[in-house]
C-alpha positions in Angstrom: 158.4 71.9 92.2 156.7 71.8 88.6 153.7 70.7 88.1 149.6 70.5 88.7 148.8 66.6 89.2 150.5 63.6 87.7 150.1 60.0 87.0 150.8 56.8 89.0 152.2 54.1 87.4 149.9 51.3 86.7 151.4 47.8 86.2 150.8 46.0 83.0 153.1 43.3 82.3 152.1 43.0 79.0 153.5 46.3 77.8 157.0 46.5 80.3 154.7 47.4 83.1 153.3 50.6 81.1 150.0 51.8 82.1 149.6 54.7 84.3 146.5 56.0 85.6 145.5 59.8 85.8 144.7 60.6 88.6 142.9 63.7 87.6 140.5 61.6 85.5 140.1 58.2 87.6 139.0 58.0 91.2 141.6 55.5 92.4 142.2 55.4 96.3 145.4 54.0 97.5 145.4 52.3 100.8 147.8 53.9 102.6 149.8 55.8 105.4 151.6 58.4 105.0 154.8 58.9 107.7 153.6 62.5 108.0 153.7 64.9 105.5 152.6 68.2 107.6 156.1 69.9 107.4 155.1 73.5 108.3 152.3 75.8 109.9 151.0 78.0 107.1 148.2 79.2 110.1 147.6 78.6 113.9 145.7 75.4 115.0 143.8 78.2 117.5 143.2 81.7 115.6 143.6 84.2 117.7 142.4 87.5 116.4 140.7 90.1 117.7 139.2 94.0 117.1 142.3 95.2 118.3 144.7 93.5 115.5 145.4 96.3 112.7 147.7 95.8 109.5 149.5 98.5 107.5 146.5 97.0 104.8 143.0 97.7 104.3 142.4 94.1 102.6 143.7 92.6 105.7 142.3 94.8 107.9 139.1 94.0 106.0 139.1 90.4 105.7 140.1 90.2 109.9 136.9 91.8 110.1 134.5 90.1 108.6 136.2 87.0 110.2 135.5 88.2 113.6 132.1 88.8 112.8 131.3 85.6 110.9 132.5 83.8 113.8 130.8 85.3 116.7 127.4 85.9 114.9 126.6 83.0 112.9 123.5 81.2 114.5 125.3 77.8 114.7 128.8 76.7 115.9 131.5 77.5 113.5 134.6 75.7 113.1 137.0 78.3 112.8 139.2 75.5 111.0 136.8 75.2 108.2 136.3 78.9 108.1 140.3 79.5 107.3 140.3 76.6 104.8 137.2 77.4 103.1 139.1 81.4 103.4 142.0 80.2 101.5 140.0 77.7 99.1 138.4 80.8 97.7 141.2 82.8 97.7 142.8 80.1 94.9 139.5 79.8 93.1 139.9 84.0 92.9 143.3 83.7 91.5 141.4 81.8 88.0 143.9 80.0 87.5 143.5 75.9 86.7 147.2 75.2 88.3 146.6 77.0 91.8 144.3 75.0 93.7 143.9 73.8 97.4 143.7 70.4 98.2 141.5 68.9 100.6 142.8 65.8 102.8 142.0 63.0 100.5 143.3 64.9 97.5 146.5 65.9 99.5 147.6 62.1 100.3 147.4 60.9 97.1 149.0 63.8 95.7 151.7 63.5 98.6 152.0 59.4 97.9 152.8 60.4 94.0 155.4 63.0 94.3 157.1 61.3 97.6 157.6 58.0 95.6 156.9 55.9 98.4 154.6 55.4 101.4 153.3 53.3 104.3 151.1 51.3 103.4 149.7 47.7 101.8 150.4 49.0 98.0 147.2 48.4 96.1 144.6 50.6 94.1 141.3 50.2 94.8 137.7 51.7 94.0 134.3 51.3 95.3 132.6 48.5 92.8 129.1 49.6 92.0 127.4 46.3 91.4 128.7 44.1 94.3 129.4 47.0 97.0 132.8 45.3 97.8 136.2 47.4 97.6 137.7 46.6 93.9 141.5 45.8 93.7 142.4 47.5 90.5 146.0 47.2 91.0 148.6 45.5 93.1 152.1 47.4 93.4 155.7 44.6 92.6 157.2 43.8 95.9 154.3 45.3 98.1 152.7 43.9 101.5 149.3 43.3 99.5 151.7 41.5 97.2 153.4 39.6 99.5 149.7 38.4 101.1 148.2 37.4 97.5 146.3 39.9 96.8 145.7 40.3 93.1 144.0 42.6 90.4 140.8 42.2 90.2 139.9 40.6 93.5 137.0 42.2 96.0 137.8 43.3 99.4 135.0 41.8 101.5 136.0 43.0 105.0 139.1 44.1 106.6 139.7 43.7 110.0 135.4 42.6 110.4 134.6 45.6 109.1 132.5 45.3 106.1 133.6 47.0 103.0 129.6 47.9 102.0 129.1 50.4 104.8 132.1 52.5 104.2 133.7 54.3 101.2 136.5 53.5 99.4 137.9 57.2 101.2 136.8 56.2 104.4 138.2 52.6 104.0 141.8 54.1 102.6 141.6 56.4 105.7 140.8 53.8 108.3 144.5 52.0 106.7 146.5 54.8 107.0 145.2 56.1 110.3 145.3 52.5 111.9 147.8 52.1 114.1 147.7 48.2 113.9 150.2 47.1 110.9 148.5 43.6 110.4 144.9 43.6 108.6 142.7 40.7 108.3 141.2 40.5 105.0 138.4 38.9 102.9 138.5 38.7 99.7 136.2 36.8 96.9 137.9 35.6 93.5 136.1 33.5 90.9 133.3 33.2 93.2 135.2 31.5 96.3 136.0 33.6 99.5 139.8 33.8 100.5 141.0 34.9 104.2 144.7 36.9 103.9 146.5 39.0 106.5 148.3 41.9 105.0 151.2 44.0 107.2 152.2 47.7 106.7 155.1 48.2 105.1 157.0 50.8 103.0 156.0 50.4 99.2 158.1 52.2 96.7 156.4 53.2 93.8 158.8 52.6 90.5 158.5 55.6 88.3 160.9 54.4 86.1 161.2 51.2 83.4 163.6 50.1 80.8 164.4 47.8 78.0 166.4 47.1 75.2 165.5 47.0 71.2 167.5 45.8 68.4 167.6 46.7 64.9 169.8 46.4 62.3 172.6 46.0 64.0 172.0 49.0 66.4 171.7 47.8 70.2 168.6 51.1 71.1 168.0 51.9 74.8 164.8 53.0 76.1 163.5 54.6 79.2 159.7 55.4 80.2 159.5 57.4 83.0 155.8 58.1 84.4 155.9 60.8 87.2 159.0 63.1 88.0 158.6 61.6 91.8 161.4 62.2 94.8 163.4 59.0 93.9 162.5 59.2 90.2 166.0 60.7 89.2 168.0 57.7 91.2 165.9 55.3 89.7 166.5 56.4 86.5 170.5 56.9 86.8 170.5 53.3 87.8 168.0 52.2 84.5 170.7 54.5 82.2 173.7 52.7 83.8 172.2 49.5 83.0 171.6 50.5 79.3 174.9 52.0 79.2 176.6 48.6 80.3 175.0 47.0 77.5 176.7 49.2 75.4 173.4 51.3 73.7 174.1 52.6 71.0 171.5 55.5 71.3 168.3 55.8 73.6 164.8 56.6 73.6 163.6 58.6 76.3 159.7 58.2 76.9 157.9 60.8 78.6 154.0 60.1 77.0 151.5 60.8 79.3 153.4 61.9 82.0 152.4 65.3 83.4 154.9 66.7 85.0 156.2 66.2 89.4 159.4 67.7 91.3 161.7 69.9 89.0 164.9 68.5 91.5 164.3 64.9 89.9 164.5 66.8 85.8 167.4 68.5 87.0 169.2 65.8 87.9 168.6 63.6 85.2 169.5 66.6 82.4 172.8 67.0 84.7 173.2 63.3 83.2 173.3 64.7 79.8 174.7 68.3 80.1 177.8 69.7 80.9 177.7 72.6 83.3 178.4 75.3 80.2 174.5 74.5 78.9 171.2 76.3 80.4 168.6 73.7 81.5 165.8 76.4 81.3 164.9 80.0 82.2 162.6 81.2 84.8 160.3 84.6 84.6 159.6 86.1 88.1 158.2 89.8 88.8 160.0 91.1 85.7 163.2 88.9 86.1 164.8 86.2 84.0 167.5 83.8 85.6 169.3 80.8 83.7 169.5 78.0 85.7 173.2 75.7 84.3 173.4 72.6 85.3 176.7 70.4 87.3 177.1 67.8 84.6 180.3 66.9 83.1 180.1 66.0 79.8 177.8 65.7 76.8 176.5 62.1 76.2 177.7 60.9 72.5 175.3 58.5 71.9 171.5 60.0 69.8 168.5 60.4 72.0 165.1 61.0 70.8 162.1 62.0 73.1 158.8 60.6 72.7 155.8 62.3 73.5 152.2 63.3 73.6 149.3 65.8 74.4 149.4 64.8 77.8 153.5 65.1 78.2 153.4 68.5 80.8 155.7 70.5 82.7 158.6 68.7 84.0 158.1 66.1 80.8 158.3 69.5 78.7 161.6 71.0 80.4 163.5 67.6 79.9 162.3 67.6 75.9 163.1 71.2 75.7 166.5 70.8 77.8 167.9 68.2 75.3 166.5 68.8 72.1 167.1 72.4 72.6 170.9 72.0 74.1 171.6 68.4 71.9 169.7 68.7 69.2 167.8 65.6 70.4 164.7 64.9 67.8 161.5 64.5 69.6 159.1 62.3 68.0 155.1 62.1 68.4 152.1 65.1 69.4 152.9 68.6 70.2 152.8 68.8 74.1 150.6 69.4 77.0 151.5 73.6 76.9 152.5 74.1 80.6 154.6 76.7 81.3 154.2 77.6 84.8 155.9 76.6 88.2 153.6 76.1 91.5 154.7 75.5 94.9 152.8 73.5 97.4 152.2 74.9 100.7 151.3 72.4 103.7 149.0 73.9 106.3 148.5 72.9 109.8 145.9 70.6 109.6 147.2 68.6 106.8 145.5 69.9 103.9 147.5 71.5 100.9 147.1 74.0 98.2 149.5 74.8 95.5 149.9 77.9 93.9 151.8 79.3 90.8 154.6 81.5 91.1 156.7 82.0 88.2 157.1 81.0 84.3 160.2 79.0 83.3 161.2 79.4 79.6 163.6 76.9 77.9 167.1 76.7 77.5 166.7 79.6 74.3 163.9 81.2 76.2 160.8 79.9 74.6 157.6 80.0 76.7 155.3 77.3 75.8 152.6 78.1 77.9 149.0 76.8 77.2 148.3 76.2 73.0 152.0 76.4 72.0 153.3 73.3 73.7 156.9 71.8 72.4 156.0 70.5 68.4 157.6 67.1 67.5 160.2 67.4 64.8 158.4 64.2 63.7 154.8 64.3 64.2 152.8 61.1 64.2 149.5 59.7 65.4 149.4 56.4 68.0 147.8 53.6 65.9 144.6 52.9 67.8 145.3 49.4 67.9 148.0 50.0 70.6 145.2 50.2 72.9 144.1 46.8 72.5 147.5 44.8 72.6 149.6 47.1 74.4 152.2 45.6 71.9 155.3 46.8 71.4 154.9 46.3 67.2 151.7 48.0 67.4 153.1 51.4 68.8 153.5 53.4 65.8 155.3 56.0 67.7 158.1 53.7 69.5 158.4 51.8 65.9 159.2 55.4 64.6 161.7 56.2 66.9 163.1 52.6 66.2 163.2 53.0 62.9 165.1 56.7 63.3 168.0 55.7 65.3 168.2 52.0 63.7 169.2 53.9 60.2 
């Protein structure tokens, strides 16, 4: 799996549903619950280790040691659960690396709920609203249970269930959905002033990664896909976007990849196998002195032109799909020089349901090219965002789109 932490899409129906939050910058909580995501025991729920216990390593030998001691001299009760965590916490923060991290509980669900593509829950966004107390909807996901009950953007979560949302967090109130083993939830809401009484059922909420449209231009019929996270169901929901397109007869496409920061390397490989034939090198990975060339299973090379849009904030997995095509297609890719992130991490599930991820190789594109931190992938045709874009979300007003257009349209 590629990738540090990624964005959720956003709806905005003004721009084709295309605003997605970072969730490294914006403290959004997603009430939610997760089918389980502890898959394997990294440690023992009860450590068991005593004087006795000696490994062929001092470091271990050392750190087994100290352990032993913290825990059966510290003045208060320890809980040796905290002490492993806060063990392996430090051992990541030692590694100075900003991509190998561990991930507390909170931090793990929403992480887990982005790269799964899909959860349990009522499918809204919320945040604790500093002026009223009240839980603020800032987002309501298409075809979810909070959908289906009314809820909508901008309302305020009074209560749920008679509790009140002012003496709990938005965490605490996320928490209290997905650990709840009721499915129905009472809720009050205010809107425009008025109070409104819904009831809201669990249910599974699939989070759409992927979003298309048409554009026409001089006679040219244009494609164009935005994808916002590389999730677990992110390739299939692009395959069935491109067929689509491809039954419309495109003439060429636009693939979008702005602001999105990378997810599961599994969903870039399938969608370059699209693309490829088997003959070309997707990219390269660098492991303990060793390069390997990783081929995809395609068939055939599409005929049609495709041009790759994006930005400073395009990352990882956004990076190996521009490098893969432009690289193997001579695809152009039009807007900023990229994120710079040319690492792999794997995420490691430990026994009480808390995460870390840790880096542990380079991949290098398909001529070998590592793009790691200031290098980034440079646009063959560099251009700024007009600023206005921000304020209509307007298709005319994105400078970069329009450029792309304008390419393929010739």
């Amino acid at each position: 799996m590629v990738d540090d932490y990624m964005n959720l899409i956003n709806t905005k129906e003004k721009k084709l549903n295309k605003n997605f939050s970072t969730l490294e910058t914006i403290l959004l909580v997603i009430m939610s619950l997760l089918i389980g995501f502890c898959m394997g025991k990294l440690i023992p729920n009860t450590i068991k280790i005593t004087e006795k216990t000696t490994y062929n390593n001092k470091y271990i030998n050392e750190f087994i040691k100290n352990y032993n001691y913290i825990k059966d001299n510290y003045y208060e009760e320890i809980d040796e659960n905290d002490l492993i965590n806060g063990a392996i916490s430090g051992m990541m923060e030692s590694l100075d690396d900003p991509y190998s991290a561990y991930l507390d509980e909170d931090t793990s669900n929403n992480f887990s709920i982005t790269l799964d593509g899909s959860f349990k829950g009522l499918g809204v966004q919320i945040l604790k609203d500093e002026e009223s107390g009240y839980m603020l909807v800032t987002s309501v996901f298409k075809d979810s249970p909070a959908a289906s009950a009314g809820l909508q953007a901008g309302d305020l979560i009074i209560s749920i269930n008679d509790i009140k949302a002012k003496d709990i967090t938005a965490a605490e109130f996320s928490k209290f959905i997905r650990e709840s083993t009721e499915n129905k939830f009472l809720l009050v809401l205010q809107r425009d002033g008025k109070e409104i009484k819904t009831t809201a059922e669990k249910n599974m909420v699939v989070l759409n990664s992927v979003l298309s449209k048409t554009f026409e231009k001089n006679n040219k019929k244009i494609g164009y896909i935005y994808i916002g996270i590389f999730a677990n169901n992110t390739y299939e929901q692009f395959k069935e976007e491109l067929d689509k397109l491809e039954d419309k007869n495109i003439d060429s496409l636009i693939i979008d990849v702005r602001d999105n920061t990378g997810g599961h390397l599994t969903a870039v490989d399938g969608i370059l196998d699209l693309f490829l034939n088997s003959k070309q090198i997707m990219y390269q990975f660098f492991q303990n002195g060793v390069t390997t060339k990783t081929k995809g299973v395609g068939n055939e090379n599409k005929e049609y032109e495709i041009v790759l849009l994006g930005n400073q904030n395009s990352a990882s997995a956004s990076e190996v799909l521009i490098a893969g095509l432009t690289e193997n297609l001579g695809s152009k890719f039009i807007g900023k020089k990229t994120y710079g992130k040319g690492t792999v991490q794997e995420l490691i599930n430990l026994s009480d349901g808390n995460q870390y991820k840790i880096t542990i190789k380079k991949w290098l594109t398909p001529k070998g090219n590592w793009i790691n931190d200031t290098k980034g992938i440079i646009p063959d045709i560099e251009i700024e965002l007009d600023s206005k874009y921000y304020d209509t979300y307007e298709d005319d007003d994105d400078s970069q789109l329009q450029k792309a257009i304008e390419y393929l349209s010739k």
